[in-house]
C-alpha positions, -999 to 999 in steps of 0.1 A, spaced: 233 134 -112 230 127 -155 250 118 -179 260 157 -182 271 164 -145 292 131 -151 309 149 -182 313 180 -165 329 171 -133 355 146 -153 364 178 -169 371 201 -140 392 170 -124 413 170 -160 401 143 -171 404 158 -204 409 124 -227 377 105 -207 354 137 -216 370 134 -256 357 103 -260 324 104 -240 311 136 -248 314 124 -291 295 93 -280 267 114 -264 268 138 -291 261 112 -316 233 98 -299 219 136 -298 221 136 -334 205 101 -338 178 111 -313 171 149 -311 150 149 -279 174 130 -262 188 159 -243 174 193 -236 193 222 -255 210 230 -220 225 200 -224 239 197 -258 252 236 -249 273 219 -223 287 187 -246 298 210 -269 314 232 -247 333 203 -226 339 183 -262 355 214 -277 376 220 -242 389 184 -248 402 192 -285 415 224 -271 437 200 -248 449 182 -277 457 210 -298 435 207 -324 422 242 -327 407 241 -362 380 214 -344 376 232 -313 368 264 -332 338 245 -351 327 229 -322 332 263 -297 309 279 -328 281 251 -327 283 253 -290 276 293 -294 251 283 -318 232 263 -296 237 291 -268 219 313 -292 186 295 -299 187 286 -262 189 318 -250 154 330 -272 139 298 -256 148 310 -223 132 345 -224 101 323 -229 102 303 -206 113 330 -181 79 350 -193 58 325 -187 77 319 -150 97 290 -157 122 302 -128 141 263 -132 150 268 -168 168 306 -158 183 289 -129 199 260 -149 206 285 -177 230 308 -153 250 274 -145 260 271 -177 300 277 -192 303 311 -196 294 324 -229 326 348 -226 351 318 -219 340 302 -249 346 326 -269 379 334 -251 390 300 -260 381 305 -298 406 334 -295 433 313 -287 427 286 -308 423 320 -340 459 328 -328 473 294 -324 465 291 -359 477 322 -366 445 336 -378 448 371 -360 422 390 -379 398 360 -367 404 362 -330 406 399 -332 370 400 -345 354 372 -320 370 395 -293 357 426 -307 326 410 -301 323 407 -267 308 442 -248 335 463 -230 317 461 -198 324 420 -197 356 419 -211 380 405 -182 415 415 -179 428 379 -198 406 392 -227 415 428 -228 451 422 -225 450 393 -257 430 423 -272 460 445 -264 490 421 -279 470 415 -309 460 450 -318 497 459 -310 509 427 -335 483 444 -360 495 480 -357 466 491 -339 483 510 -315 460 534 -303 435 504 -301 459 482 -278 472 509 -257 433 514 -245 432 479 -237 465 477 -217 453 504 -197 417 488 -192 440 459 -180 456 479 -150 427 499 -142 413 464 -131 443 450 -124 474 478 -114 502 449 -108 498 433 -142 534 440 -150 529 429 -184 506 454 -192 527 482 -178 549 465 -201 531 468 -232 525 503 -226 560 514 -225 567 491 -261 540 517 -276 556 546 -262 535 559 -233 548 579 -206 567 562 -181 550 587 -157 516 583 -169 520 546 -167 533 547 -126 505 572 -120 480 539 -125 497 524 -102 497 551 -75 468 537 -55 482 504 -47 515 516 -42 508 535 -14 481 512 5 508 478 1 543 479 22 576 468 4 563 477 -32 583 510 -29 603 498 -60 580 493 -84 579 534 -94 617 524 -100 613 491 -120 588 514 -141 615 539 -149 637 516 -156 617 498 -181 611 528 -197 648 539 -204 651 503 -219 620 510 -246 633 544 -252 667 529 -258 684 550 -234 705 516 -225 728 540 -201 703 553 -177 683 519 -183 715 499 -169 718 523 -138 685 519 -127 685 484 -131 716 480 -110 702 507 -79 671 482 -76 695 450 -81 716 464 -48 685 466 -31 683 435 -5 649 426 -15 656 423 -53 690 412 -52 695 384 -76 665 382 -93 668 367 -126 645 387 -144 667 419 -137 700 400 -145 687 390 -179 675 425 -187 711 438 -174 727 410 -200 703 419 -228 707 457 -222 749 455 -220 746 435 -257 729 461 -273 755 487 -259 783 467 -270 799 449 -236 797 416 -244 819 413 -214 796 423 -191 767 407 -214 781 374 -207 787 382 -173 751 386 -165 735 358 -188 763 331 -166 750 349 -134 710 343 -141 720 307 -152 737 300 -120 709 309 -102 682 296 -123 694 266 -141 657 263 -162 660 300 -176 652 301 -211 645 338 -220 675 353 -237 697 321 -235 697 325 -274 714 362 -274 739 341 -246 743 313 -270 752 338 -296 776 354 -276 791 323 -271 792 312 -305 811 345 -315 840 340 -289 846 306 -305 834 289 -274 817 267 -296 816 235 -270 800 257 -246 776 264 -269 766 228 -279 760 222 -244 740 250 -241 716 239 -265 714 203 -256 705 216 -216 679 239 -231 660 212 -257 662 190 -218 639 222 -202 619 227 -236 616 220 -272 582 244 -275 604 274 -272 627 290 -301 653 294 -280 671 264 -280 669 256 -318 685 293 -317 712 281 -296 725 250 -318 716 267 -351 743 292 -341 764 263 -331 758 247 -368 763 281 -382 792 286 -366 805 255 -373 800 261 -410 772 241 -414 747 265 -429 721 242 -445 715 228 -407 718 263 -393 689 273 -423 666 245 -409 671 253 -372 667 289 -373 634 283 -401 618 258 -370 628 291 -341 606 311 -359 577 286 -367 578 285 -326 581 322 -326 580 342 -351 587 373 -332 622 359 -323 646 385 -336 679 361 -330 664 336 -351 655 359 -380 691 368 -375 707 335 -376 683 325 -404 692 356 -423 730 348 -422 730 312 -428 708 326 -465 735 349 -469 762 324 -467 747 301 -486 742 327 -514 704 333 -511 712 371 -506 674 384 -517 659 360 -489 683 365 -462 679 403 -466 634 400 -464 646 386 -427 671 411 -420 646 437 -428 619 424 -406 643 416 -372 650 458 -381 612 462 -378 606 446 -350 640 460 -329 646 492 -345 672 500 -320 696 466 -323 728 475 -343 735 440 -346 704 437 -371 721 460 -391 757 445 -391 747 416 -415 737 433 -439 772 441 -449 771 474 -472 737 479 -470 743 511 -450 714 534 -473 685 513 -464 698 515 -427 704 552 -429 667 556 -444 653 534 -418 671 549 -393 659 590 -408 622 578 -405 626 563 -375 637 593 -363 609 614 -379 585 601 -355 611 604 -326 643 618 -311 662 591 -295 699 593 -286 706 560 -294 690 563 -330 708 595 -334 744 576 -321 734 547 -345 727 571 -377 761 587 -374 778 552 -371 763 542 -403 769 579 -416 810 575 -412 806 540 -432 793 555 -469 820 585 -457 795 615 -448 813 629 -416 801 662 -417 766 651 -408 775 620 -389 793 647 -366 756 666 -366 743 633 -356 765 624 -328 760 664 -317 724 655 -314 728 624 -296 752 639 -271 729 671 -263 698 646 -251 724 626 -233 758 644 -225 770 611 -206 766 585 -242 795 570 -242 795 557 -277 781 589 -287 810 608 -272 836 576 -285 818 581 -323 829 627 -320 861 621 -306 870 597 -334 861 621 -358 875 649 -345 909 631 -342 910 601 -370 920 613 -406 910 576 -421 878 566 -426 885 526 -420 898 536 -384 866 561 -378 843 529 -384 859 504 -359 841 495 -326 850 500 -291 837 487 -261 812 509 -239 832 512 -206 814 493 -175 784 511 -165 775 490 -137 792 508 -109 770 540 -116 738 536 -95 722 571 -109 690 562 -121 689 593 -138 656 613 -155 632 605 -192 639 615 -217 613 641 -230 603 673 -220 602 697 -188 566 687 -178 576 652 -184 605 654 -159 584 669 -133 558 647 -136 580 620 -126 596 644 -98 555 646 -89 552 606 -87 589 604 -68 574 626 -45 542 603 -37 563 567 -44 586 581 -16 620 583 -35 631 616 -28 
């Protein structure tokens, strides 16, 4: 063994600090003494030296030493066609043991979107020929075209994702997010349905998730709860927190709550959408709850934005807006995709008086969940902008819950007439919307516009296990009656 295989094998064992500080000692000596070690070798330093600052999180150096590295790959690889036509068979031989070319620039991907340099890690992707991309790079492809708009671009990568890999769930996922047929997605998964037992429910778990990215939150809720009573899937967190998430956005905070305790009970590390639950919390005054809430989630992690969600409503709650500012500002430096802490941070600028700032976050929780009335409920009268969002949202879509939402905001600036249109609408692509039907029958009955504008509760959906049909056309129904047909659910 040499120096190199020494290096190399520290780094598979994770010896990730030992191969730091080695592999700069070596790679100073290469620069003091060129022919020192062969380009093979100084390929491989760089590679494991860049791994090591990759460990440590310091992206900026890993991407300049991940681009010498693919340098050096470079020149080494005209030297090798040499050599390998003159029949040096040794030098190919040591070249194919080499990192992997693809890896490396893999890892510069993640280090481009670490530092939040998208474009970057788009284009060193882009790079790479379709024919080697491997499912890890074709579905970071996917969510980054999808965070750039490029949603005919991301779709084709999600799907390149399940034709190599038909149970990556988060693919299936993505699709639905950019609006593809829930039928067209379950027929990629056809194939393996069929040849493994007990995976009978994953046509359903498809359907369901595409109610939810429809915003359909009724049939969404009753599919949810036929595969929760199945015994196999009974309890599984993942469903509960969808069912939580899914009664919030129709209103039930009753049942909301009910869920989020549920999932905590049985998983006492859950994270995901413990800041909707601490918001919850916060708005029934259960402000001690809430407190303790955060503290057990900062125990589990401080790397995710949910916890700083968590005691930033507490703060804001608590009337402590600046604190509230700073905690919801550090949720979305964690993730800035994190509609609940736009929200918060949005609220605690509006309290504090920084109306213009708080309404740039309001705006851009809207963008990225259209469908959330509670992104438009702080932004107090600012009913136009949602009723225009709302219209061109719905130029590129019928959705009964968009439709429901425009007439709610329609009755606020005192337009009945349409928002009666509107509710018509909703109701007629889904006669059994509750708050669609609630939103009529107030009109229809109240003579004052203050009492035509309060809430009411959604009644409990959960004891309805109809999964119901999508929403779309005939030859979209029957193509899911096609794949119930073949998934066995009829």
């Amino acid at each position: 063994m040499n120096v190199i295989d020494y290096v190399r094998d520290m780094a598979a064992a994770g010896l990730h600090s030992s191969v730091r500080i080695l592999s700069s000692l070596l790679l100073t000596m290469s620069t003091n003494n060129p022919d020192l070690f062969s380009s093979t070798q100084k390929y491989q330093l760089l590679v494991y030296h860049a791994d090591s600052l990759f460990h440590d999180k310091e992206y900026r150096n890993a991407v300049c030493k991940y681009t010498m590295a693919l340098q050096q790959k470079k020149a080494l690889s005209k030297t090798s066609k040499v050599r390998t036509s003159t029949g040096n068979t040794t030098t190919a031989m040591q070249t194919q043991c080499l990192p992997s070319e693809i890896e490396v620039k893999y890892k510069m991907a993640e280090c481009y979107t670490m530092l939040k340099q998208d474009k970057d890690a788009i284009a060193i992707l882009d790079g790479i020929p379709s024919r080697q991309r491997t499912p890890k790079i074709n579905m970071m492809l996917g969510n980054l075209y999808k965070k750039a708009g490029q949603e005919r671009s991301a779709v084709t990568s999600y799907k390149e994702v399940l034709r190599q890999c038909p149970l990556a769930l988060d693919a299936i996922l993505g699709l639905l997010r950019l609006s593809v047929k829930g039928a067209e997605v379950a027929s990629m998964t056809m194939n393996v349905i069929q040849s493994i037992p007990n995976l009978d429910w994953l046509s359903v778990w498809i359907k369901a998730y595409a109610f939810v990215h429809t915003g359909d939150n009724t049939r969404a809720v009753n599919t949810i709860c036929s595969l929760e009573k199945k015994s196999l899937l009974r309890d599984n967190v993942d469903l509960l927190g969808t069912l939580a998430d899914l009664y919030f956005r129709a209103g039930d905070n009753k049942n909301a709550i009910l869920k989020f305790e549920q999932a905590q009970m049985l998983d006492p590390y859950q994270i995901r959408g413990m800041d909707v639950y601490g918001n919850l919390l916060a708005r029934e005054g259960r402000l001690e709850d809430v407190e303790n809430l955060g503290c057990r989630l900062f125990n589990i992690s401080d790397q995710h934005a949910e916890p700083w969600v968590v005691s930033g409503y507490h703060s804001f709650y608590s009337k402590r807006y600046s604190r509230a500012l700073y905690l919801g500002a550090k949720a979305i430096q964690l993730n800035s995709n994190s509609v609940q802490a736009l929200l918060l941070k949005g609220a605690a600028l509006r309290n504090m008086g920084r109306v213009q700032e708080a309404i740039i976050h309001f705006r851009e929780a809207i963008r990225l969940a259209p469908c959330r009335l509670d992104c438009y409920e702080d932004r107090e009268q600012k009913y136009e902008e949602g009723i225009a969002l709302l219209r061109n949202a719905l130029a590129n879509q019928s959705d009964c819950v968009l439709h429901r939402m425009l007439g709610d905001f329609l009755v606020a600036v005192n337009e009945y007439q349409e928002a009666i249109d509107q509710y018509s609408i909703a109701l007629s692509l889904d006669p059994h919307d509750q708050k669609s039907l609630e939103g009529m029958q107030k009109m229809e009955k109240e003579e004052s516009p203050t009492d035509a504008t309060q809430e009411e509760d959604v009644d409990d959906m959960e004891g309805s296990g109809e999964e119901g049909d999508l929403e779309g056309s005939d030859s979209e129904t029957a193509q899911w009656a096609d794949q119930e047909q073949w998934f066995g659910m009829q």
